[in-house]
C-alpha positions in Angstrom: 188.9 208.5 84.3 188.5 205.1 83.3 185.8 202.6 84.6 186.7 201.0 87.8 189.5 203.4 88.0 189.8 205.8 91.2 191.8 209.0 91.9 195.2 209.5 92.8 196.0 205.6 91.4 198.2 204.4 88.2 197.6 201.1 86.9 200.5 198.7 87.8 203.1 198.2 84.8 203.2 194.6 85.9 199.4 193.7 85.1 196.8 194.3 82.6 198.5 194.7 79.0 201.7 193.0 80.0 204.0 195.8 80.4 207.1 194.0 81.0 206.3 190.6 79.8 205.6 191.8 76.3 208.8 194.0 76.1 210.7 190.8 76.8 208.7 188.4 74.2 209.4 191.6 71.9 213.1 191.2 72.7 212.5 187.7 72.3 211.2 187.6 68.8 213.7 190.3 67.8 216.4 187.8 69.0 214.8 184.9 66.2 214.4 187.2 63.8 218.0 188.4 63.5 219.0 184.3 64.2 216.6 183.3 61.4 218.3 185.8 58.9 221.9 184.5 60.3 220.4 180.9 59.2 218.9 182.2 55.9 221.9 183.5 54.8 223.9 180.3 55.7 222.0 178.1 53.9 222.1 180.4 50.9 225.3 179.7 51.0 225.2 175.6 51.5 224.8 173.1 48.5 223.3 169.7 47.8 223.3 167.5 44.7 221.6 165.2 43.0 221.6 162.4 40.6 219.7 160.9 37.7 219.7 158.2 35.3 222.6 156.2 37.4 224.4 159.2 38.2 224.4 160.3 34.3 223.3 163.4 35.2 224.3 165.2 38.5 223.1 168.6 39.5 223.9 171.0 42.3 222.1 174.0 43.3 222.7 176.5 46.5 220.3 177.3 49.3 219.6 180.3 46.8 217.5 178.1 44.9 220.0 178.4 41.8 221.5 175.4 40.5 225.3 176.0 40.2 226.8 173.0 38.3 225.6 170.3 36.4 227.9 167.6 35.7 226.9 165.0 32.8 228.6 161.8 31.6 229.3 162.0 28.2 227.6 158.1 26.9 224.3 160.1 28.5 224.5 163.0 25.3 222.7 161.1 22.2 221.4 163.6 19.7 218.7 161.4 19.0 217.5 161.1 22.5 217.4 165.0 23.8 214.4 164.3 25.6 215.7 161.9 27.4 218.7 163.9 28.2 215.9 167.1 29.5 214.5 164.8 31.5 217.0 163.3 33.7 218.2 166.7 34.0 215.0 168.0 35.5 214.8 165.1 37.7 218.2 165.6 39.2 217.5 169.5 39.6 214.2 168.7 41.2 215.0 166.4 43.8 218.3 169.0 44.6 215.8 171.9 45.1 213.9 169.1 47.3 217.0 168.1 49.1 218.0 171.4 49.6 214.3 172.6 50.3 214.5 170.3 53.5 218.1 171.4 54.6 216.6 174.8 55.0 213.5 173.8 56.8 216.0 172.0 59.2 218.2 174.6 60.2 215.2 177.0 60.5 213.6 174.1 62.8 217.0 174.3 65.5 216.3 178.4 65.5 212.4 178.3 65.9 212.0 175.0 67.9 209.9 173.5 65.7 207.4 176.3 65.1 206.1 176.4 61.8 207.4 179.9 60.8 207.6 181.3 57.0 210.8 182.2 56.1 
């Protein structure tokens, strides 16, 4: 028998460990979890753009991290000048990861309340 413990009584489900209480925050956790994923997979599904060099170059990518079109005006294509042309194209992908980077942390802020969460 367990100190301070006497015969013939149970501990009460309501004190000590949380019984109860934790169950629910259990359920309650459980219910974020399956919310976060709901959110996860929306914004994989989202897009954002962006621009570089005046709107030369214009990238978008998906919530997936995966850029899914890249649009480039043709006075921005010099064969002398590729580096130029790699350039603005990594800028534009950048800040559309970025953007889109920030989109997910937002929606992920209305499920957790703000808590700063991995996901």
């Amino acid at each position: 028998m367990g100190k301070g413990m006497k015969a013939g009584k149970r501990p009460n489900p309501n004190k000590g460990m949380g019984g109860g209480n934790m169950q629910k925050q259990l359920a309650q956790v459980q219910a974020m979890q399956r919310k976060m994923e709901e959110v996860q997979a929306q914004v994989e599904e989202m897009t954002t753009s962006a621009t570089s060099g005046g709107g030369a170059v214009n990238v978008t990518v998906n919530g997936a991290h995966q850029m899914v079109a890249i649009e480039l005006k043709p006075e921005i294509v010099d064969p002398d000048d590729i580096e130029m042309l790699q350039d603005l194209i990594l800028t534009a992908t950048n800040e559309a990861l970025r953007q889109m980077d920030e989109i997910a942390e937002s929606e992920m802020g209305k499920v957790t309340g703000g808590l700063n969460l991995p996901f």
